[in-house]
N, C-alpha and C positions, 0 to 999 in steps of 0.2 A: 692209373690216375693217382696221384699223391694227395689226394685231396682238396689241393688249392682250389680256391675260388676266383671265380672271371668275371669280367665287370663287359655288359652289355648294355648297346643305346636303347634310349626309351621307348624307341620305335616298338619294342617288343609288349611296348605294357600299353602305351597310348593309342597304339594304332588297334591293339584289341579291343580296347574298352571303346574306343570309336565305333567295331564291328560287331560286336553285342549291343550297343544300345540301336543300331540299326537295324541288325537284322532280331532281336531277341527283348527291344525295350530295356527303358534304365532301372526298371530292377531287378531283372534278369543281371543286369552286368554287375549292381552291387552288391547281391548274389553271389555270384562267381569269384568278384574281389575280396569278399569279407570269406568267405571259404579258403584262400590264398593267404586270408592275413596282410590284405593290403587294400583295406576300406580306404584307408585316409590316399593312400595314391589317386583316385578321384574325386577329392577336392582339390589335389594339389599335385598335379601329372607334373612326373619326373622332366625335367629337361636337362639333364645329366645321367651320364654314366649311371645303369644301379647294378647291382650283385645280380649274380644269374641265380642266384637261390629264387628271386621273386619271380623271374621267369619260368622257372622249375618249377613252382606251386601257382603261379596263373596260370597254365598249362595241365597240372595235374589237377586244379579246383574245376576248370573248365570241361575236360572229358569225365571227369568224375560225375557233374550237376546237366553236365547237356549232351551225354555218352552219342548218342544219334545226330544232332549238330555241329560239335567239336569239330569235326574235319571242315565242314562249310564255314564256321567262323573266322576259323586259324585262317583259311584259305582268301577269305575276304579283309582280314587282319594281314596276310602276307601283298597283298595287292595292295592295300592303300600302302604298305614302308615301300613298295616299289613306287608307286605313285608319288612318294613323299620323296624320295634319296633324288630320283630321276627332276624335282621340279627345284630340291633345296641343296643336293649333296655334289650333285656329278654338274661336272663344269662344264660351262656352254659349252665349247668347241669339241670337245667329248662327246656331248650332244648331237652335234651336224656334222662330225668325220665318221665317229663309227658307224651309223647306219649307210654310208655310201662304199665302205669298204666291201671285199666279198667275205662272204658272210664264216666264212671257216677263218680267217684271219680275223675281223672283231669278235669271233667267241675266243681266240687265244687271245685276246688284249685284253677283254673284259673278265678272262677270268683270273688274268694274273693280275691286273685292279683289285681284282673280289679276296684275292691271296693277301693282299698288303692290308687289307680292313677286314681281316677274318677276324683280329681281335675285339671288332664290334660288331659280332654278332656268335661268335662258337665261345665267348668266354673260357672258360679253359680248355675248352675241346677243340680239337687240331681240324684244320681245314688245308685239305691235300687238291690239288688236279692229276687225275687221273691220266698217265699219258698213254698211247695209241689214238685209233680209232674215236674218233668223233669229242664232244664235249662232254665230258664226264669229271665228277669233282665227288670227292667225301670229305664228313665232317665226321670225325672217332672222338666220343663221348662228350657230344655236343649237348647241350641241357634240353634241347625238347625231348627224346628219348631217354636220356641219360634214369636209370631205373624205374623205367619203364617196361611192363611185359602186355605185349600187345600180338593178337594175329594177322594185322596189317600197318603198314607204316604210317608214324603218328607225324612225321616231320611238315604237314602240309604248309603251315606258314613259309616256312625256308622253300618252298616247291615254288609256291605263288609267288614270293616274293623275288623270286632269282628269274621265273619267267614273266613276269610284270617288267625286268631288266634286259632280260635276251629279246623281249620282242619290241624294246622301244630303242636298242643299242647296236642289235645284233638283224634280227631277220622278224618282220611280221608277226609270221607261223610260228615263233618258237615257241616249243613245248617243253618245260621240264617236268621230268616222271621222278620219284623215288625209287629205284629200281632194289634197295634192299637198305633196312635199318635192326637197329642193335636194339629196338625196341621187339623186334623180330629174332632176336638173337644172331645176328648179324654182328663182324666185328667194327663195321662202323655203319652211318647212313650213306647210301651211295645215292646218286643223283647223275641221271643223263640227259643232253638237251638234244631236242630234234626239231626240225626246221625242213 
């Protein structure tokens, strides 16, 4: 990494401070915000592009103040931006074709969708598809990991948020797992979906 900085949509800051006042009360969430250095973001939620630096420190204040909830939050914060993209982002007919396709054919559609709008959401960290066998994709020093040292993968909003997508785009059942992250010491996070 050269150090450059990547600009990510709000969904990353909005939709958690949605998932801590719900599931954690609202001063739990200003809490977590004013730990991050981003009190005033909850008077006045981004509706713009911001620096993934703020991602980075909403993320690290978060497991830092709620080490044993972190995963359920980010997870409930990955579900409402799939709820949100799938009701405001992805366009009708997107809507009513890919779930009638077979289902190995809209995860290849969907994830080369997810390829062209990697730049709102990996900031400067690279978002690949993995090719062979089945639906699999990494993001290589993506800001939810990105120096972090963890003994299990921290990427869970990006988990929920991509199957909150595969299962209203793609198949029902769809599951995505983390299957290894650089918070792990992994060279990137990997991510495979099953259905």
């Amino acid at each position: 990494m050269s150090g450059a900085t990547g600009r990510i949509g709000p969904n990353a800051v909005t939709r958690l401070a949605e998932s801590l006042d719900a599931l954690r009360g609202h001063a739990e969430t200003i809490a977590v915000f004013a730990g991050a250095g981003l009190r005033d973001r909850l008077a006045e939620p981004p509706e713009r592009m911001v620096d993934e630096a703020e991602v980075i420190a909403l993320h690290a204040a978060l497991r830092a103040r709620l080490p044993d909830q972190a995963a359920a939050i980010a997870t409930d914060a990955g579900r409402r931006t799939a709820d949100y993209l799938i009701a405001h982002r992805i366009p009708r007919v997107i809507r009513l074709v890919l779930p009638r396709l077979p289902a190995r054919i809209a995860a290849r559609i969907l994830l080369a969708a997810i390829g062209r709008h990697a730049w709102t959401f990996a900031g400067s960290g690279r978002f690949s598809v993995l090719h062979g066998r089945g639906a699999r994709f990494a993001i290589a020093g993506g800001p939810l990991a990105r120096g972090v040292q963890a003994p299990a993968p921290v990427c869970d909003y990006y988990a929920a948020t991509f199957e909150g997508l595969f299962r209203a785009l793609v198949h029902p059942m769809a599951r995505v797992k983390e299957t290894a992250c650089e918070a792990c010491g992994a060279p990137a996070c990997m991510f495979e979906v099953r259905w």
